[in-house]
C-alpha positions as CSV (number, residue, x, y, z in Angstrom):
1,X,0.0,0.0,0.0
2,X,1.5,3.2,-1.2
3,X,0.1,5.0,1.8
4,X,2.2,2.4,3.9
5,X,5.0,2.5,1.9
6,X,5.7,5.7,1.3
7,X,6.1,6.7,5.0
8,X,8.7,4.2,5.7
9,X,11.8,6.2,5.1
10,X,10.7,8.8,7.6
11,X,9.4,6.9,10.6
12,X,12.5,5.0,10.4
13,X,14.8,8.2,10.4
14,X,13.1,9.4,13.0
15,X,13.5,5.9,15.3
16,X,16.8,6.0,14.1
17,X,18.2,9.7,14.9
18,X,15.9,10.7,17.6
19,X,15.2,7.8,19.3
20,X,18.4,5.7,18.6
21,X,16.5,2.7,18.1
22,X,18.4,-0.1,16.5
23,X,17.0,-1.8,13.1
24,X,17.3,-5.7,12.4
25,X,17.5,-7.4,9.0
26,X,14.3,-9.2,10.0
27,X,11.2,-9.9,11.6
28,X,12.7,-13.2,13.4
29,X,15.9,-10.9,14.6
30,X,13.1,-7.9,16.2
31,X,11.3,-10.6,17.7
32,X,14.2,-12.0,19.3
33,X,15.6,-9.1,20.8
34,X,12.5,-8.0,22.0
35,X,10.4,-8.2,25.1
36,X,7.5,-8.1,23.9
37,X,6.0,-7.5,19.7
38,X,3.7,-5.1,17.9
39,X,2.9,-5.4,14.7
40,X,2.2,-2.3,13.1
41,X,1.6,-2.9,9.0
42,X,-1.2,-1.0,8.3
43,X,-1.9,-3.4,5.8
44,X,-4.1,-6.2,7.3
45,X,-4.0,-8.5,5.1
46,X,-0.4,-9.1,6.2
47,X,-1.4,-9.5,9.5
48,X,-1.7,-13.2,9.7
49,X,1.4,-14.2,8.1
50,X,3.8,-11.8,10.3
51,X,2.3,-13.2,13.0
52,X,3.3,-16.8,12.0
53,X,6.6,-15.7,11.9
54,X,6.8,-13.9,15.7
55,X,4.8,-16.3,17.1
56,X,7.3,-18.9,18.3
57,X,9.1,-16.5,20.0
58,X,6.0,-17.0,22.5
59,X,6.3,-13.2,23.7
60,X,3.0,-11.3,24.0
61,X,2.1,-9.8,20.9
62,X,0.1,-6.5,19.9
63,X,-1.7,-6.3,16.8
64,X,-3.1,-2.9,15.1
65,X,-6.2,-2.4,13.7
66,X,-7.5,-4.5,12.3
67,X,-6.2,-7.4,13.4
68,X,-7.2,-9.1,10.3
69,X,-9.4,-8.5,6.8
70,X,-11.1,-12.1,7.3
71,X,-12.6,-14.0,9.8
72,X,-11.1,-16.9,8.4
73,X,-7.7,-15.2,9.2
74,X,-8.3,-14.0,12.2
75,X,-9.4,-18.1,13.7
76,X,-6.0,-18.9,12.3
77,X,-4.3,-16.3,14.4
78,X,-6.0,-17.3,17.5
79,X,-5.1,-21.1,16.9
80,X,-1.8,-20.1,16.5
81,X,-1.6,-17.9,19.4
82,X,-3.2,-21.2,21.8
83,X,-0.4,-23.2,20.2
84,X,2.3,-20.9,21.0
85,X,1.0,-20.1,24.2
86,X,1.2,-16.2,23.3
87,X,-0.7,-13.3,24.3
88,X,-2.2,-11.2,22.1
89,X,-4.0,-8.0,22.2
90,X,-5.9,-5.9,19.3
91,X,-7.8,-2.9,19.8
92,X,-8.8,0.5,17.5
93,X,-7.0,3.3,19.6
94,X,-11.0,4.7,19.6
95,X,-12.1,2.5,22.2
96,X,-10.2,4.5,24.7
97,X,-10.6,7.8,24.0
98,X,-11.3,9.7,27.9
99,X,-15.1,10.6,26.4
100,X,-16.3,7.6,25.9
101,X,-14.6,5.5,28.7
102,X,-16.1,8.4,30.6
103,X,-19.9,8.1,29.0
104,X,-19.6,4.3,29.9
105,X,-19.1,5.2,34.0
106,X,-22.1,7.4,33.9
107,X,-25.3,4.6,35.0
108,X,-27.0,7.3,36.5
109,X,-29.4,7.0,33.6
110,X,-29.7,3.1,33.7
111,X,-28.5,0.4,31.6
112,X,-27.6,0.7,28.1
113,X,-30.4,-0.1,25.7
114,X,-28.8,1.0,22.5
115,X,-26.1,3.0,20.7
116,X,-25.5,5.1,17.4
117,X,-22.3,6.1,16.5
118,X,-20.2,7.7,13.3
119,X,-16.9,8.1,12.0
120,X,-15.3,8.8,8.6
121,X,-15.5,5.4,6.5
122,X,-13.3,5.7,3.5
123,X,-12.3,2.7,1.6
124,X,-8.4,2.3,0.0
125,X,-8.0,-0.6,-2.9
126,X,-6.3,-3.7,-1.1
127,X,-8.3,-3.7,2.2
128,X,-12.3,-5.0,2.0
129,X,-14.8,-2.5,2.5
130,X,-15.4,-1.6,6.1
131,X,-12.1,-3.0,7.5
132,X,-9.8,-0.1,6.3
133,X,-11.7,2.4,8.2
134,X,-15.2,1.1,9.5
135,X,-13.4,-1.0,12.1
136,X,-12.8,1.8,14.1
137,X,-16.6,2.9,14.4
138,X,-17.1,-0.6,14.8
139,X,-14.9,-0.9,18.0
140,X,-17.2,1.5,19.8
141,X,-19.7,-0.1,18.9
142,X,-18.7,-3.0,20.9
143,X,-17.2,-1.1,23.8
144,X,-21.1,0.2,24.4
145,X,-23.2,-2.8,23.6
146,X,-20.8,-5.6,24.2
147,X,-19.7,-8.8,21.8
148,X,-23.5,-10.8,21.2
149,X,-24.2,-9.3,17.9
150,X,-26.2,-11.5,15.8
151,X,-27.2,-10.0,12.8
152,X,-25.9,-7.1,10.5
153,X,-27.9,-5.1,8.1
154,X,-26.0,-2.7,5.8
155,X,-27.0,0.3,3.5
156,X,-25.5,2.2,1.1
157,X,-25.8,5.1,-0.9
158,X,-23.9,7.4,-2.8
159,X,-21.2,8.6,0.2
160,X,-23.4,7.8,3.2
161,X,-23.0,3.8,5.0
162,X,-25.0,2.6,7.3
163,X,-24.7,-0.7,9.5
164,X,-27.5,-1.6,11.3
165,X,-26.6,-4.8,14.3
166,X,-28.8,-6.8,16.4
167,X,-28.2,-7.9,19.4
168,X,-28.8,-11.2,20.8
169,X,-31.1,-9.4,23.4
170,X,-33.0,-7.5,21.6
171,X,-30.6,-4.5,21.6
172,X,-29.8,-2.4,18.1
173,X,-26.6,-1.1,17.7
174,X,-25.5,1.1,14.5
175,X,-22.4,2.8,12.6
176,X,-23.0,5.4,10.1
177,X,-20.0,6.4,8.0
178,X,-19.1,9.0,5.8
179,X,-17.1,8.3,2.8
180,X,-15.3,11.7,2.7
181,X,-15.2,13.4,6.0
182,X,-16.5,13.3,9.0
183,X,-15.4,13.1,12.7
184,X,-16.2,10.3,15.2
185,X,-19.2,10.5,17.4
186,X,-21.7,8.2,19.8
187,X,-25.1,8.6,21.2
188,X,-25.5,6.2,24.3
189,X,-29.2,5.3,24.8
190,X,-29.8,3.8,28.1
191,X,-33.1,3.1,30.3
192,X,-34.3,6.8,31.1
193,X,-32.1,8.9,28.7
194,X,-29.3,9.7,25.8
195,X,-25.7,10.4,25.9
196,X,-23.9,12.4,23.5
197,X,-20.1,11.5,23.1
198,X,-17.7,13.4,21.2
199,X,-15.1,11.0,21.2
200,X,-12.2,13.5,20.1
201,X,-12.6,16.3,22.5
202,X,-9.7,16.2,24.7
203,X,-8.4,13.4,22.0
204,X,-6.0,11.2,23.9
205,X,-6.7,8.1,22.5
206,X,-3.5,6.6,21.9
207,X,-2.0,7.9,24.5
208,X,-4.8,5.8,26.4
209,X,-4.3,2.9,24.2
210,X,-0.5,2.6,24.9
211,X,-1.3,2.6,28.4
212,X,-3.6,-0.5,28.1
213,X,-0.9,-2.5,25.5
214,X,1.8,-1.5,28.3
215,X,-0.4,-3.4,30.6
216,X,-0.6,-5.9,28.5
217,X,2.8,-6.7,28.3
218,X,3.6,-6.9,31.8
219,X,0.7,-9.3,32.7
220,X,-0.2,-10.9,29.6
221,X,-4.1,-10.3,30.0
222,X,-5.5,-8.9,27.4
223,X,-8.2,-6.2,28.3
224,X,-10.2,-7.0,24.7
225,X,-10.6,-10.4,24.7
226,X,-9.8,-12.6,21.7
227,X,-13.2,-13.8,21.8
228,X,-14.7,-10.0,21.3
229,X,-11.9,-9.2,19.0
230,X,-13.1,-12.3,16.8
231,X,-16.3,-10.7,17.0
232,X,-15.4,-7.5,15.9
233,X,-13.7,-8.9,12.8
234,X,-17.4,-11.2,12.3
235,X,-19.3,-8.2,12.5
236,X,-17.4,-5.8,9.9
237,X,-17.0,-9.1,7.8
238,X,-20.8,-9.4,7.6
239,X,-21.5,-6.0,7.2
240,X,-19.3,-6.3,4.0
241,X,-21.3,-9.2,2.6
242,X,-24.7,-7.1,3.6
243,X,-23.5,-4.1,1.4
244,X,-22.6,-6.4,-1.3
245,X,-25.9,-8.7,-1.4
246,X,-28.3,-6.2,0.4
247,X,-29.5,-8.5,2.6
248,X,-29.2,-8.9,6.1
249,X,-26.3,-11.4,7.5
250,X,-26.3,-13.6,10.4
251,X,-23.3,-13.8,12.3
């Protein structure tokens, strides 16, 4: 991907000559030095097979978003991760921004009966649909309602996406997207109200994230589980079959 490729050069003179952090020949030379692996190619469809390779090394790993661009993939990493005995952790750096982990400890208003949220959703040639961009709208999603999706629902038209999930209790959760533009937003419905979230005010999402993947590495516990992460990659998989056939998908 050019927009991957392009940047290399600089982020690695900038590692290098302000950082002083020392380049390998290798993947299996990083993950040997190492204590611990992230794997940053912003390309997931590379995802899998750099993972096969670090694995073995059984050091916890960190994957970015998103973890894979199939479901199919993204079993294969967690089989491999059981047989290497080797944490892994994935998450969209939106699921901790400080507004919406905030929103989430407000129950004055009840329990959470539904959410709406938004976010720019452009596609880029190489990556399917929704998994360039809609996995980080997605990702809140899941942060509000939880990982029991069971049916998606996706419509299209002209710049404008909508997916539309159903929760195995009844729930309804959605993403609408933008195709050019747009900033990242939530409504939290719960029993006797609505929440407004604008996720980037006082944006210090990754700053948040980094402080959950340090975590990570120390004790090895994930704070997204594998099991919601595998969700997350069903749910944006089906939503791509939806906008293809127009019909609703179950998960």
């Amino acid at each position: 991907m050019e927009l991957s490729y392009s940047r290399v050069d600089r982020y690695r003179n900038e590692l290098v000559q302000q950082f002083g952090v020392q380049m390998l020949d290798s993947i299996e030379a990083v993950a040997e030095a190492s204590d611990a692996i992230m794997i940053e190619s912003v390309d997931g469809t590379t995802h899998l097979e750099q993972f096969r390779r670090v694995a073995p090394y059984g050091k916890p790993i960190f994957i970015d978003k998103p973890f894979t661009t199939s479901l199919e993939d993204a079993y294969e990493i967690f089989s491999l991760s059981e047989r290497n005995k080797v944490p892994v952790m994935s998450s969209s750096s939106l699921r901790y921004a400080a507004a919406l982990t905030n929103a989430l400890q407000r129950e004055e208003q009840g329990e959470i009966i539904g959410a709406d949220v938004r976010g720019p959703m452009p596609f880029v040639q190489g990556q399917p649909g929704y998994f360039w961009y809609g996995v980080h709208t997605v990702e809140m999603l899941f942060a509000i309602m939880g990982q029991e999706c069971r049916q998606v629902h996706t419509i299209c038209s002209g710049e404008h996406e909508m997916i539309i999930g159903c929760w195995s209790d009844g729930r309804i959760g959605t993403v609408r997207g933008r195709r050019r533009g747009g900033s990242f937003g939530a409504v939290i419905h719960r029993q006797s109200g609505s929440d407004y979230v604008d996720i980037q005010a006082g944006s210090t999402y990754y700053e948040s994230l980094l402080e959950q993947v340090i975590g990570f590495f120390h004790t090895g516990h994930s704070p997204v589980s594998l099991k919601e992460t595998l969700a997350v990659i069903g749910f944006v998989e089906a939503a791509n079959r939806s906008r293809q056939t127009g019909n609703a998908c179950f998960l």
